[in-house]
C-alpha positions, 0 to 999 in steps of 0.5 A: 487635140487640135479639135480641142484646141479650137474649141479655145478663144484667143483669151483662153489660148492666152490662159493656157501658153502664159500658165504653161509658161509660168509653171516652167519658170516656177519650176526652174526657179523652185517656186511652188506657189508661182507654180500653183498659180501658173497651174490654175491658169492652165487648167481653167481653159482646159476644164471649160472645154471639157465641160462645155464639150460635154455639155450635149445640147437637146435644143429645139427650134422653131421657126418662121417669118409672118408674113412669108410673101410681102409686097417690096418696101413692107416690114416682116417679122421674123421670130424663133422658138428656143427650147432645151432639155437637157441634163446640164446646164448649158451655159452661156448661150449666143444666137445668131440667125443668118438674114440676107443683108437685103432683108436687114441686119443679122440679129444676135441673143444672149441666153445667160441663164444656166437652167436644165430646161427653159424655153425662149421666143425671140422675135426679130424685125425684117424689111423687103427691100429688094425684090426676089426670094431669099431664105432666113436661117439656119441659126447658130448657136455658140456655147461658151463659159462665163470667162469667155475662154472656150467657144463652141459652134452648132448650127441647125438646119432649117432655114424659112423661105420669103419672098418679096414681090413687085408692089401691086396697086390696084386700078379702075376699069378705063371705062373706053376699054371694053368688050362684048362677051360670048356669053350674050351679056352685053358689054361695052365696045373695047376700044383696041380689042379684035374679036371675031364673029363666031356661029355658036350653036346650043340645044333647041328650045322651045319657041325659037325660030325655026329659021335658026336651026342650024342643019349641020350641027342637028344631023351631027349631034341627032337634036335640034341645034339652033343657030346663034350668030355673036361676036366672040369676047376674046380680049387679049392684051400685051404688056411689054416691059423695058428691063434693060439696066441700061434704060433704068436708073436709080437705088432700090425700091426707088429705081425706075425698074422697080416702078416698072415692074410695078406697074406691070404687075398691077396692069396685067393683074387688073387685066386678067380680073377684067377677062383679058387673056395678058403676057408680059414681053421684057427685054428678053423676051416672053414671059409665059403668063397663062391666062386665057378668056374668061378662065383667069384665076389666082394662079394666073394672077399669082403666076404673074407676080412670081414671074415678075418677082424672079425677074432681074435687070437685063444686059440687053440693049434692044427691045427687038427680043420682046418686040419679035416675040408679042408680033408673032404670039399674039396678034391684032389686040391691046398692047401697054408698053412700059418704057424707061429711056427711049431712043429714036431706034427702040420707038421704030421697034415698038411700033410694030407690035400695034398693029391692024386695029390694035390700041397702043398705050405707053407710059414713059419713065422720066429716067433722069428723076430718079437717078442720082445724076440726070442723063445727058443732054442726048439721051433727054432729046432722043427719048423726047423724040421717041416719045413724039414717034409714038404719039405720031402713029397713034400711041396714046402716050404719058410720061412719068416722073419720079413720085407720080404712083401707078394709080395716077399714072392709069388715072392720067392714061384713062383720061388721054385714051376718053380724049382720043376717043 
């Protein structure tokens, strides 16, 4: 009974009490006519409800969004195949599929057409407008009759997963960072690259200089090893990431923390195509990227952008965590340090992850262009300080504004690194 009777929309409930009530007034009063209509208004409720109760669904369900990983700020489209087979007719039908709000709004259908069997694709539009992982689905379906006054509910099961990523651009070479490869090809200088000179060894063969054979190495492995003296092409790069919520501002896909974020997906990507072994330190500390020389590939890179897509603004207030981390993992290299607002404290601390020959490049955010209300006056001149500390120990330093792209920002920094060179 109580199943039943939240199968009844308000409308029917209605139906029901006011029939139940003039029935009992009809037979008070001795009117069978009332009584007949008073009985009509009661049963209409309790027949759709037995229909639509019994009205056993064989629906099937298809679903996907094309594309299922996009880059922030992209369309997607979601779509869904409907089928049902089934001994009844089903009425009519209401199709609600469960979006994200970060995805758009939650579409709805009408299927009002009582056949046995039918089939229904329905497609649907979706826009990434935040980055992260989200899952479309599961859809509701709702039964009802043509008077609206019984609903019933099902819902599936599947859901379709989607993911929206940092927005990667791609970038030129700088042609002043280079290296020279351990495989004897030659290659320019790498300005901020520390290699070491490593003696390699291969097989004799015929016509090298006997001068070179290396003794050593021909009694361990029983063969004539000759000698090769290179520089080992071992380039690796830091990329240290500001995502602390208090040094960003804005909404959106606009905010200082998406470009970023962006800039850091698209740096550490163009790295790793150049060889370079990469990780990213954000506010918390080390991301654990892979990447080593010469052995970068699609799951480094897209190791990266699934790092960078989970990644959410910290409640970190210091750089020290992210700063530690790139002194100790990985010394001696090329450090590109993506900030938003500085003070004088978190320059000092940056300081230290360029160290011995390494390069230090930084982009700084002008904050205030893409916030709502600029900052105080204070934070503008301490930022400005901490930009002139860095440019002081020969950080090649260019600050950003709301609407330069991160091409032009590499473009900029390609051109104040040939410069300094």
């Amino acid at each position: 009974m109580t199943r039943a009777w939240r199968l009844l929309t308000v409308r029917g409930r209605t139906f029901l009490l006011a029939g139940l009530v003039v029935v009992l007034i009809a037979m008070a009063a001795g009117q069978r006519d009332v009584m007949r209509i008073g009985l009509l208004l009661a049963a209409l409720p309790v027949i759709a409800a037995i229909l639509v109760a019994r009205a056993r669904l064989r629906m099937s369900c298809e679903r996907s969004v094309e594309p299922a990983q996009v880059p922030l700020g992209s369309p997607m489209k979601g779509q869904i195949v409907l089928g049902q087979e089934g001994r009844l007719p089903a009425g009519i039908l209401l199709l609600e599929d469960a979006v994200p709000r970060e995805l758009g709004s939650r579409p709805r259908f009408l299927v009002d057409r009582a056949d046995v069997r039918w089939r229904r694709v329905v497609e649907y539009p979706l826009l990434g407008r935040v980055r992260g992982r989200f899952a479309t689905g599961p859809l509701t379906v709702r039964t009802t009759d043509p008077f609206g006054l019984v609903q019933l509910d099902r819902q599936f099961v599947a859901t379709t997963e989607v993911m929206v990523t940092p927005h990667v651009v791609p970038l030129p070479a700088i042609r002043t960072i280079g290296g020279g490869g351990s495989t004897g090809e030659a290659r320019p200088h790498r300005i901020g690259v520390v290699g070491q000179d490593d003696a390699l060894v291969r097989e004799y063969r015929q016509g090298d200089d006997v001068r070179r054979i290396h003794w050593r190495s021909t009694a361990r492995w029983g063969d004539l090893m000759v000698r090769r003296e290179e520089q080992a092409w071992d380039p690796s790069a830091s990329v240290v990431l500001d995502s602390r919520a208090n040094a960003h501002a804005g909404r959106g896909m606009q905010s200082s923390l998406e470009w970023a974020i962006s800039a850091a997906a698209s740096i550490a990507i163009h790295f790793l195509d150049d060889g370079f072994g990469i990780e990213i330190y954000e506010a918390d500390g080390p991301l654990h990227i892979s990447g080593t020389m010469g052995q970068h590939s699609s799951a480094s890179a897209e190791l990266v952008i699934n790092r960078l897509t989970d990644l959410k603004a910290r409640t970190t207030t210091t750089m020290q965590y992210a700063v530690e981390s790139a002194t100790i993992d990985r010394p001696g290299q090329l450090a590109v340090a993506i900030m938003g607002r500085m003070t004088a404290e978190d320059a000092n601390t940056l300081l230290r992850v360029r160290r011995n020959r390494a390069q230090g490049l930084a982009v700084l955010l002008d904050v205030d262009s893409f916030a709502d209300q600029p900052g105080s006056d204070q934070q503008r001149a301490q930022h400005a300080i901490a930009g002139q500390i860095l440019r002081d120990n020969q950080w090649r330093v260019i600050e950003v504004s709301r609407g330069t792209s991160v091409a032009e920002a590499w473009s900029s920094l390609e051109q104040l690194t040939a410069v300094a060179s």
